[in-house]
N, C-alpha and C positions, 0 to 999 in steps of 0.2 A: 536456390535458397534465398530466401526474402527477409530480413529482420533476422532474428534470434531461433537457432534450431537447438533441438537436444542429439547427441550421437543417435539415439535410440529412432528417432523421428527420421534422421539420415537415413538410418540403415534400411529403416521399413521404405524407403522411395527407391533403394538401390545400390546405396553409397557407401564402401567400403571404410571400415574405420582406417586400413592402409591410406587410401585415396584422402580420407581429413588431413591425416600426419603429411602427407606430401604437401596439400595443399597450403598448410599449416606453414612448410619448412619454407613454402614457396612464395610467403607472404600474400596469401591469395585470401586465407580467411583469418583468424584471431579466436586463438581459445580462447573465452572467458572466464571458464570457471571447468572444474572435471568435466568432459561429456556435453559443452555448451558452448557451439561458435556464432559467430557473425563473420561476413564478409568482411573484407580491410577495409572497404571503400564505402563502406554505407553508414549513412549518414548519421550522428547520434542525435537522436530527440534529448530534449531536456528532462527527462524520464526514463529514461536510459535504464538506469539502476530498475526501477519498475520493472520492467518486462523481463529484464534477467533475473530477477526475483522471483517475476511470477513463471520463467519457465524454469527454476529452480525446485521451487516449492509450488505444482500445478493445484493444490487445493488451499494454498495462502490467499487473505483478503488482505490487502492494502489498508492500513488502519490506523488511531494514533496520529502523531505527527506527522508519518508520509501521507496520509490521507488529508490532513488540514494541508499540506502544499500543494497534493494535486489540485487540491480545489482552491487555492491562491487565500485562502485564512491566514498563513502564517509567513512571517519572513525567514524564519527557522530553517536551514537546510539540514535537513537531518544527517547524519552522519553514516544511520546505519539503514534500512529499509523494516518500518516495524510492518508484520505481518501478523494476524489472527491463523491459528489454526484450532483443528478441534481439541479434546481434550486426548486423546488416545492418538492422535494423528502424529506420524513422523516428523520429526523435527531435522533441518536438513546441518548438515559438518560445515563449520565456516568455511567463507571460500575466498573470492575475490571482489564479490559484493555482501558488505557485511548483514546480514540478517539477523532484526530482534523480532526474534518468536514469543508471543502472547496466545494464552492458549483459553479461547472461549466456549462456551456449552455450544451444543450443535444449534438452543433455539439462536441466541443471539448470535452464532455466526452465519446463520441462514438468513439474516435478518436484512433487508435495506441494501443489495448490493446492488451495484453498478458494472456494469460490466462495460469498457473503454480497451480500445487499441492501440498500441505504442509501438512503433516501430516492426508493425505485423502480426503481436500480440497480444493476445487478449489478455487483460489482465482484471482482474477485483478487486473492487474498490466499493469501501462503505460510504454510502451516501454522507451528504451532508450535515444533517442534524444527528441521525446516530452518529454521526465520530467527531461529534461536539459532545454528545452523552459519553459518551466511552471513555473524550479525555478526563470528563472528571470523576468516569469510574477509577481510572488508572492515572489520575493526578499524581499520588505516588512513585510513580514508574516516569510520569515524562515532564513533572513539573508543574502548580498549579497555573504560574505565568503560562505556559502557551495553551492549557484550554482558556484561560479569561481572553486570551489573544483571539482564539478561536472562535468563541462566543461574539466576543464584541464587533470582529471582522464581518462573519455572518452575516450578524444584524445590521453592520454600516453597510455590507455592501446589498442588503435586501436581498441576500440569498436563503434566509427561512426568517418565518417568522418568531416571535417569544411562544403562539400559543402551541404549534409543532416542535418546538423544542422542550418546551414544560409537557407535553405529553409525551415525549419519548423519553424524558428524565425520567417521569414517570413510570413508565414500560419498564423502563432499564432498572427503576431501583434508585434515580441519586439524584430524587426531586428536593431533598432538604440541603442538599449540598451545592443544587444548583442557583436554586430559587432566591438567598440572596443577591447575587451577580443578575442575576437577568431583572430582578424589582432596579438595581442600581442601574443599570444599564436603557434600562425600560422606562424612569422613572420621568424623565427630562422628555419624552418622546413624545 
C-alpha cells in the first residue's frame, strides 16, 4: 500500500478487512476516515487533506479556496477541503477531513481540470483562472477578500493573464462582477 487506499481498493488486491483491523491494532497503518488508511510511517505531503478528499469523494474537484492554495494565490489555510461535485452526485457524511461540497452543472465541472498527484493520489483540481472565476461566482460562500486575493496573486505572480481571466469570467457568467478588480489591478501595469 502506497499513499492513501480505500478498504474497497484493499479488498480487490487481497486484503482482508480482518487483516486492516489487525494492522490497525498493530499500529502498522492509520484509519483516516470509515474505509480509508495510510501506513503510519509515510510521509504527510502538505496536501494531505487533498488526497484523502479526493479518495473520499473519487468524482470531487478541488475548487474555491483549496484550489487558490494548491496553486500558492492564497495565504488562507482553509479549514475545510471545498470540493465541486455535480448536481445530482453524492455528497459524502463528514469525517475526519472536513469536506465543503459545492455542487456545479456537469458543463463547468468538466471544465479546466487538472489532474496532480499527492501522496500516490490522483486528485482534481481546477485550473487556474477558472478558480479565480469561480471565487467570485461563489464570493458569497468564501468571501470577496480571498478571490481579490486570488486575482491579484495571479496576476503578481504572472500565473494568467487579465485577457484569459476576462474570458473565462466571461464563459462563466461573472464578467461584471469581475471587471472592476481586474481594470484596478490592471490599471498601473
Amino acid at each position: 500500500m502506497r499513499g492513501i487506499a480505500r478498504l474497497v481498493e484493499l479488498r480487490d488486491a487481497g486484503v482482508t478487512a480482518a487483516t486492516m483491523s489487525r494492522m490497525e491494532r498493530h499500529g502498522e497503518v492509520r484509519r483516516l476516515a470509515r474505509g480509508l488508511y495510510q501506513l503510519s510511517d509515510a510521509p504527510l505531503d502538505p496536501n494531505h487533506s487533498l488526497a484523502e478528499a479526493a479518495k473520499r469523494v473519487p468524482k470531487g474537484v478541488v475548487c474555491l479556496v483549496s484550489a487558490l492554495a494548491f496553486h500558492g494565490l492564497t495565504d488562507q489555510l482553509p479549514k475545510q477541503v471545498w470540493l465541486a461535485i455535480g448536481q445530482k452526485d453524492w455528497a459524502p457524511k463528514s469525517d475526519s477531513t472536513p469536506v465543503r461540497i459545492v455542487r456545479f452543472t456537469e458543463t463547468l465541472l468538466n471544465e479546466s481540470v487538472e489532474t496532480h498527484v499527492v501522496e500516490g493520489v490522483p486528485i482534481k483540481v481546477f485550473g487556474i483562472v477558472k478558480t479565480i472565476a469561480d471565487c467570485f461566482r461563489y464570493r458569497n460562500k468564501i468571501g470577496l477578500s480571498a478571490a481579490i486575493e486570488g486575482l491579484q496573486e495571479a496576476l503578481r505572480q504572472r500565473k494568467a493573464t487579465p485577457g484569459e481571466i476576462a474570458r473565462q469570467a466571461e464563459h462563466g457568467g461573472v464578467t461584471t462582477v469581475i471587471r472592476p478588480y481586474l481594470e484596478a489591478l490592471t490599471a498601473n501595469g
